[in-house]
PLY file of the C-alpha trace (Angstrom):
ply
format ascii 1.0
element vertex 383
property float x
property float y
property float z
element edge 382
property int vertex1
property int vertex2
end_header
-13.91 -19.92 -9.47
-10.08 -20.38 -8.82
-9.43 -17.89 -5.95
-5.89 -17.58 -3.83
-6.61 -19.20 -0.46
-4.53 -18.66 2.67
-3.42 -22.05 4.40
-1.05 -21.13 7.15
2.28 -18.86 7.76
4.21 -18.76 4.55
1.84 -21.32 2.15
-1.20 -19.86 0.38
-2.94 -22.03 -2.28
-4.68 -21.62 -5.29
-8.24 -23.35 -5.19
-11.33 -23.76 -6.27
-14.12 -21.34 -3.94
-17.91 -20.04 -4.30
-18.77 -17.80 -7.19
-19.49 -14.47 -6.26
-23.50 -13.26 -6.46
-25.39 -10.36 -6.90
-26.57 -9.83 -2.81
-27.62 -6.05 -2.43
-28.99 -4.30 -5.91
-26.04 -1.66 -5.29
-23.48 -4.79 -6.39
-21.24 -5.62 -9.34
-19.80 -8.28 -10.46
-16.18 -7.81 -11.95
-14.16 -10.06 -14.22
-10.73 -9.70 -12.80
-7.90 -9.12 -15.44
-5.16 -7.74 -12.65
-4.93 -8.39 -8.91
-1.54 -7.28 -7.36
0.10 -8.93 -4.38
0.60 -6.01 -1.97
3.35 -5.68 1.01
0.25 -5.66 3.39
-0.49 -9.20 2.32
2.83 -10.17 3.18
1.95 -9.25 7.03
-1.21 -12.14 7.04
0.99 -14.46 4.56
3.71 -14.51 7.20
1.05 -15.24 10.36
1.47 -11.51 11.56
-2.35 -11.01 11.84
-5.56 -12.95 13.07
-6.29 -14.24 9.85
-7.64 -17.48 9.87
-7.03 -20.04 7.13
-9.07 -20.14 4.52
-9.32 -16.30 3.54
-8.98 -15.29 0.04
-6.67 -13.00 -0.65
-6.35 -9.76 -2.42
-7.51 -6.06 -1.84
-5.99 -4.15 -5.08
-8.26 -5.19 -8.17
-9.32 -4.20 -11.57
-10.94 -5.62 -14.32
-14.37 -5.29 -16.48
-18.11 -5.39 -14.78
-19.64 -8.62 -15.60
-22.92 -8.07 -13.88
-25.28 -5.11 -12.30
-27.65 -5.34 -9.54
-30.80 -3.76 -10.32
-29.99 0.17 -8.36
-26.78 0.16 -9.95
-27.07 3.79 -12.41
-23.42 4.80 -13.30
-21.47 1.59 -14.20
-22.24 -0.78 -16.42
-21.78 -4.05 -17.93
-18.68 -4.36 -19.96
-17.00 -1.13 -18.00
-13.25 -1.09 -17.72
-13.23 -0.42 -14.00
-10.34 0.05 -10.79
-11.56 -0.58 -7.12
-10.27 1.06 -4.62
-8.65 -0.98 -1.79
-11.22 0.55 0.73
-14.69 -0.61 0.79
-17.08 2.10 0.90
-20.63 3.24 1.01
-20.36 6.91 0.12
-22.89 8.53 2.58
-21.89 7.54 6.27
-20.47 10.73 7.32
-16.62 9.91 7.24
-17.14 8.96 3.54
-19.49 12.11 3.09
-16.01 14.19 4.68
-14.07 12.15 1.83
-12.52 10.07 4.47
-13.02 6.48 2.57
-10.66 4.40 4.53
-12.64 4.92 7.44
-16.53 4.23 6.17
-18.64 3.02 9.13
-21.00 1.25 7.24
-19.22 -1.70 5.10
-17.65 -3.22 8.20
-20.21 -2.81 11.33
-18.19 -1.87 14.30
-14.99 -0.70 13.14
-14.52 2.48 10.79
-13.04 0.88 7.38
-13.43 -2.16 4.99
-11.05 -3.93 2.23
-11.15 -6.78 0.09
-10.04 -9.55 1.54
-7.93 -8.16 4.39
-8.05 -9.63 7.81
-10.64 -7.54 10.83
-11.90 -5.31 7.33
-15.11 -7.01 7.41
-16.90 -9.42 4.74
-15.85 -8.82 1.74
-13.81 -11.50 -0.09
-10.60 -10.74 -2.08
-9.66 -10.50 -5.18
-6.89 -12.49 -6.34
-9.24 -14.68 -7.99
-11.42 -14.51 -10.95
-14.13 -12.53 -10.10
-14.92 -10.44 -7.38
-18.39 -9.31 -5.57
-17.79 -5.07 -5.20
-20.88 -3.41 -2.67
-21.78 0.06 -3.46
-20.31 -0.47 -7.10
-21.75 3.07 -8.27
-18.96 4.66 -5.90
-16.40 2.21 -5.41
-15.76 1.48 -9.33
-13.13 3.98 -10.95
-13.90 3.90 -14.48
-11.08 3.73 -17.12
-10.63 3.99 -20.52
-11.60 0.72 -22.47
-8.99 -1.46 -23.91
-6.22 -2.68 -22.57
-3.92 0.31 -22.50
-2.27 1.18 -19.24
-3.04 -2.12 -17.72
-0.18 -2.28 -15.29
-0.49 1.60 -14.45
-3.87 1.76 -13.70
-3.67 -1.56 -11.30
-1.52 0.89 -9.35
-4.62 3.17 -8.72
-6.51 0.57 -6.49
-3.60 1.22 -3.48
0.31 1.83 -3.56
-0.01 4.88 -6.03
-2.65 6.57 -4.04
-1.41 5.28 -0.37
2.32 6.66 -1.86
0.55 9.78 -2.74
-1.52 9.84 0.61
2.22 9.73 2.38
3.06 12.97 0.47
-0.31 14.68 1.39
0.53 13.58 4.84
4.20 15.25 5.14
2.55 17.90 3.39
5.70 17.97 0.41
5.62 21.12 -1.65
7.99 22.18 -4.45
11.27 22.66 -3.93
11.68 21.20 -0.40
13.60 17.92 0.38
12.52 15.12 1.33
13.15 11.82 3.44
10.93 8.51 2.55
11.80 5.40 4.85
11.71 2.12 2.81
11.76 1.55 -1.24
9.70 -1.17 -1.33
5.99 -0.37 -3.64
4.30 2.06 -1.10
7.76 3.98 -0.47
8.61 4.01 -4.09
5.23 5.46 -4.83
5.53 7.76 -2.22
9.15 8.75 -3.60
7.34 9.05 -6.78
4.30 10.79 -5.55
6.69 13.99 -4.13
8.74 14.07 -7.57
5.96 14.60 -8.97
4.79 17.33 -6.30
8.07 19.30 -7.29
10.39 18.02 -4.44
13.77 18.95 -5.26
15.17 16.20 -3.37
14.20 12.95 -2.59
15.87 9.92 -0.10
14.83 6.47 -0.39
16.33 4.85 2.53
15.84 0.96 2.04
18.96 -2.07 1.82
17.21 -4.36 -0.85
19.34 -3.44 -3.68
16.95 -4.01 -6.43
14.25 -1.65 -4.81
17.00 1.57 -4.30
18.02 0.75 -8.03
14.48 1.37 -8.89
14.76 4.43 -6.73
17.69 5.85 -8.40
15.96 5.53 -11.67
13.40 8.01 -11.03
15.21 10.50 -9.38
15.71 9.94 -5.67
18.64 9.23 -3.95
18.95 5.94 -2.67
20.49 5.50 0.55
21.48 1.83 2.06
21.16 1.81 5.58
23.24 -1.44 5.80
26.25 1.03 4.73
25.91 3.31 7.93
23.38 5.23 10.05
20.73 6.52 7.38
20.53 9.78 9.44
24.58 10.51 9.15
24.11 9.35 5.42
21.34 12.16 4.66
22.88 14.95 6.61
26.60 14.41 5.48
24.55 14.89 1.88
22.85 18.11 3.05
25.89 19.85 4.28
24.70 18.47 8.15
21.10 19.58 7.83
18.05 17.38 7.58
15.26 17.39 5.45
12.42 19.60 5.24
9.73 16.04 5.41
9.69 12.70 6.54
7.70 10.02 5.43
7.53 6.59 6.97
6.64 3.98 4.25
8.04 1.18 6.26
5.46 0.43 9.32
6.09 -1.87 12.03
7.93 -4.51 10.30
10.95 -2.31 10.39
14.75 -3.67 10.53
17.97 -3.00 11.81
21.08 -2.78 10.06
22.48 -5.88 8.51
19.40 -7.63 9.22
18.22 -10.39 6.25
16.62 -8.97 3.85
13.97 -12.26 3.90
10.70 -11.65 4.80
9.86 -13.51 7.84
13.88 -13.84 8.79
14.31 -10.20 9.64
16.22 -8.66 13.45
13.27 -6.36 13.33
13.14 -3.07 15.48
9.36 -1.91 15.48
10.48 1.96 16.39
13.49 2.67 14.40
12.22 4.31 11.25
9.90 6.61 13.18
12.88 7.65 15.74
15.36 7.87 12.51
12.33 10.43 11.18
12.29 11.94 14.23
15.98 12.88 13.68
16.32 13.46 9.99
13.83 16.01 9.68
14.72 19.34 10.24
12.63 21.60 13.46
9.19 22.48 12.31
9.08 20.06 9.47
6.42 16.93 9.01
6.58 13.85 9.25
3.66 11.41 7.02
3.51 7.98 7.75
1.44 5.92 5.63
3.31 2.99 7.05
1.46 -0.32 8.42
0.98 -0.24 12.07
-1.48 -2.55 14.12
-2.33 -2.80 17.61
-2.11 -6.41 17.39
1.04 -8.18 16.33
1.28 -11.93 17.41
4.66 -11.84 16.00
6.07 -8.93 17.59
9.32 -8.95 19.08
8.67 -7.87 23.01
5.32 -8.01 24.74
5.02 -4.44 24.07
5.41 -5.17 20.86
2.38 -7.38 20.27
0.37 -4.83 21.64
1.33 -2.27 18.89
2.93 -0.07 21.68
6.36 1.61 20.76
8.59 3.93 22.44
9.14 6.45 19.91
11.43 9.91 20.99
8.64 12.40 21.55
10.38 14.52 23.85
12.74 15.61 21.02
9.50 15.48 18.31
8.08 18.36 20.69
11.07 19.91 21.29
11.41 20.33 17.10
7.99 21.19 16.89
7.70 18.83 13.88
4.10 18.07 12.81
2.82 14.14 12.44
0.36 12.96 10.04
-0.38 9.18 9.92
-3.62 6.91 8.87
-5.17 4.32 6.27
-4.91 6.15 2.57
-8.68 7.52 1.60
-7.95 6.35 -1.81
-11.05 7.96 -3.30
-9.53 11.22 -2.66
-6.89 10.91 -4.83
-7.75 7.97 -7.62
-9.58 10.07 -10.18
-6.36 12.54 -10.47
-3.68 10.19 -10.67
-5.76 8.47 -13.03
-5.79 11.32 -15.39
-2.15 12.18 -14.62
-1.47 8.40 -16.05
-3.36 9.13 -19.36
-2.14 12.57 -20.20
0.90 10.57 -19.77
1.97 12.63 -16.73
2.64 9.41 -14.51
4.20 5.98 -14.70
3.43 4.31 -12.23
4.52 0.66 -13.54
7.96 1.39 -13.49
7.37 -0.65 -10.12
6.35 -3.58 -11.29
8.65 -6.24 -11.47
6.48 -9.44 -12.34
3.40 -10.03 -14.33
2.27 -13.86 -13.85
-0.75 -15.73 -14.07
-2.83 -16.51 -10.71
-1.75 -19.92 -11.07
1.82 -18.81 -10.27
0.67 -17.04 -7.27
1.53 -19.26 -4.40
5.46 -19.58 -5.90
4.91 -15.49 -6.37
4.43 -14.99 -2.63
7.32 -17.08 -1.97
10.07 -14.82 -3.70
8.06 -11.52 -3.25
8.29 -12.39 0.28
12.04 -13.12 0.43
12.83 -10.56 -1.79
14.43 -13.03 -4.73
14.79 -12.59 -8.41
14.39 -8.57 -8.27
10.29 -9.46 -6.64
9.59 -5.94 -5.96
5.63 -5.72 -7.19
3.56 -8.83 -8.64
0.65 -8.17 -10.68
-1.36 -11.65 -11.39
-3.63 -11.97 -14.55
-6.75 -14.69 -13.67
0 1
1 2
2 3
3 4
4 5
5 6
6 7
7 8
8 9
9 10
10 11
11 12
12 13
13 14
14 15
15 16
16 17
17 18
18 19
19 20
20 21
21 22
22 23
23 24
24 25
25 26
26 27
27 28
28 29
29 30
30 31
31 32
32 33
33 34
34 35
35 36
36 37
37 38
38 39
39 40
40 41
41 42
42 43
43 44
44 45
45 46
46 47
47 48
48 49
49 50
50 51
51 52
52 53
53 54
54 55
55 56
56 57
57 58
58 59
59 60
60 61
61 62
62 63
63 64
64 65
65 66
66 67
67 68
68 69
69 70
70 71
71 72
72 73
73 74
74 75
75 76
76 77
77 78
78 79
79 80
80 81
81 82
82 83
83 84
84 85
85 86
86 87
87 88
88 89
89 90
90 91
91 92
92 93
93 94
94 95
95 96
96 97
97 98
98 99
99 100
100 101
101 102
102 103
103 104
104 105
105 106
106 107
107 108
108 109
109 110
110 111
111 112
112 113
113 114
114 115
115 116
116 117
117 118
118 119
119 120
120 121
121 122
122 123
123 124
124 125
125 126
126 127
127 128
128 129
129 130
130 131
131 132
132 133
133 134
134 135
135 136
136 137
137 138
138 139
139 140
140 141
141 142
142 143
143 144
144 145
145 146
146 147
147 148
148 149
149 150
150 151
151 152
152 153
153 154
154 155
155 156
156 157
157 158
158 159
159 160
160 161
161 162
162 163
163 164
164 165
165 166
166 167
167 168
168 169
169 170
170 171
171 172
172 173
173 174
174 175
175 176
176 177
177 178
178 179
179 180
180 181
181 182
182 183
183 184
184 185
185 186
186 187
187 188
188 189
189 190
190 191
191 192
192 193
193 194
194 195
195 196
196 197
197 198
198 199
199 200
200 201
201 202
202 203
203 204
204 205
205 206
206 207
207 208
208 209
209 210
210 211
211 212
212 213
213 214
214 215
215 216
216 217
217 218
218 219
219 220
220 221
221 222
222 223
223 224
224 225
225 226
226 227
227 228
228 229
229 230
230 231
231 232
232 233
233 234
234 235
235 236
236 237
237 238
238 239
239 240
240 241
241 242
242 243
243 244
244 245
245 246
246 247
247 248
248 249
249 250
250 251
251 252
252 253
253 254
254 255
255 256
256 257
257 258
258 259
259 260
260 261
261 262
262 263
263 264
264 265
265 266
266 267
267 268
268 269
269 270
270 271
271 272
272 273
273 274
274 275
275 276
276 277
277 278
278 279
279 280
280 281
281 282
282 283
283 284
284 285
285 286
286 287
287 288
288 289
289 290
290 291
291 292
292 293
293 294
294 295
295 296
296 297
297 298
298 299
299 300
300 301
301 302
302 303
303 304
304 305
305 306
306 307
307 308
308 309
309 310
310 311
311 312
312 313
313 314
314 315
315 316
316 317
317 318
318 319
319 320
320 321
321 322
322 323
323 324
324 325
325 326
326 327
327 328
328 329
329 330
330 331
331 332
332 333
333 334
334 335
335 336
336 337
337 338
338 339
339 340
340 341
341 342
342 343
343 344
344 345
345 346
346 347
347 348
348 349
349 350
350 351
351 352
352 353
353 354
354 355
355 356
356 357
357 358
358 359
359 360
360 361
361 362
362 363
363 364
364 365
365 366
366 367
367 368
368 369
369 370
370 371
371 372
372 373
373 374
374 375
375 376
376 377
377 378
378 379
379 380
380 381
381 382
């Protein structure tokens, strides 16, 4: 099958790989009809991680089950189905306490799994044209047959949930304001994900001009950080108060002002969203951060750095008594809902997308997603 394969920093290749098989009788096969290029891929794309060349790409999949192994009860062949991005067993106890991200049975040694992610065990991507999914009974959301929704539903196997997850993390309730670091998918999601919670006000603080444009048009209030301190900017708003919540959609790639906008080209300050957080949200608020961070960065900008180990202002954290709530989304938690949100027509979700192309295109896809051109803000490729 044609697969996306990762060659080095910045060049990934579309090639020909092994089939996937039926290997335990709790398998599927699925057809894949969307596989999104996520922000996280960026990170491996850009030789931020350990991964090592020849890793096929892509953890947010959907498409229609092609086989069955033999234990396999609830899905079956021909099923319109979304995976979540975590790989999961359902009965190791942090899956059993609904904590999917964290399963300590798909990835021996290390609690969580994904698709083709780098240190998330075995399991090959998806950005390709068919995909091998363990434990299919639990991992496979079903969805409504047809082709209805397409672009929404490929938002169920990560950003909408993980944007969702940052919400549930800040702990955003109606009415109450809200700061969310970074507009790219995840913090546009996560934007989304507390306008829909009732939030009566909602920052996106980003400086890609495309992504606070998107912003704007669902509500929040984009703020460009290139303009002046993001802090000053939300406050002079407010009247000189914060916000009630803070969420951090950003992670450790973040940038200074007047940095490039290019991936891979940014002046990159690993601590300055969470200290901006720190100071934007008003005493005894919360602060969610769904936001990428790794204890191993071979790129990072001081030694500290590249061992995922950032000063961050805690003193004045404690001294605001502000709550912190961070960690890999549990997408299973929250899938089923905002899948029935998108068909009672409650949620859009695909107002994010920006491209649609085929998998062919993908190598020329990561090249603009990653520097940002041509309005690249979410890529969904079609095998």
């Amino acid at each position: 099958m044609r697969a996306v394969v990762y060659k080095k920093p910045f060049e990934v290749a579309v090639e020909n790989v092994d089939d996937p098989k039926i290997v335990h009788p709790a398998d599927a096969i699925i057809k894949i009809t969307s596989s999104c290029i996520c922000g996280s891929d960026l990170h491996m794309y850009e030789g931020r991680t350990a991964a090592e060349p020849g890793i096929v790409f892509g953890h947010e999949n959907m498409g229609i089950i092609e086989e069955v192994g033999s234990s396999v009860k609830e899905r079956k062949v021909g099923d319109r189905v979304v995976l979540p991005f975590n790989v999961a067993c359902g009965f190791c106890k942090n899956c059993l306490g609904g904590f999917t991200g964290f399963c300590t049975t798909v990835n021996p040694g290390f609690a969580g799994g994904a698709y083709g992610y780098v240190s998330m065990g075995p399991w090959v991507g998806g950005q390709a044209e068919y995909l091998q999914v363990p434990f299919a009974d639990f991992n496979c959301l079903p969805l409504p047959a047809g082709t209805e929704h397409e672009a929404d539903f490929a938002m169920l196997a990560d950003i909408f949930p993980t944007g969702y997850h940052g919400a549930e993390l800040a702990d955003v309730r109606a009415g109450e304001s809200v700061a969310v670091y970074g507009a790219g998918p995840v913090g546009l999601m996560a934007a989304y994900s507390c306008i829909i919670r009732g939030a009566a006000e909602v920052y996106c603080v980003d400086h890609v001009k495309e992504r606070l444009d998107k912003a704007e048009s669902i509500g929040a209030i984009p703020i460009n950080y290139d303009e002046a301190d993001p802090v000053e900017q939300i406050k002079d708003k407010r009247g000189g108060q914060g916000t009630d919540k803070g969420i951090d959609a950003v992670g450790y790639q973040a940038t200074s002002a007047g940095s490039s906008a290019v991936g891979g080209e940014q002046d990159e300050v690993p601590n300055i969203v969470l200290n901006n957080l720190i100071e934007t949200v008003n005493p005894t608020g919360a602060l969610g951060i769904p936001g990428l961070y790794v204890p191993s960065d071979p790129g990072g900008v001081s030694d500290a750095a590249k061992r995922g180990a950032l000063s961050i202002n805690f003193g004045k954290l404690f001294e605001k008594g502000l709550r912190l709530a961070t960690g890999q989304c549990n997408v299973k938690r929250y899938n089923a809902r905002l899948r029935d949100l998108i068909i009672a027509g409650k949620a859009s979700p695909d107002f994010v997308v920006s491209h649609e192309v085929s998998l062919e295109e993908a190598p020329g896809a990561y090249v603009k997603f990653d520097r940002r051109e041509e309005g690249y803000t979410k890529v969904i490729l079609h095998p």
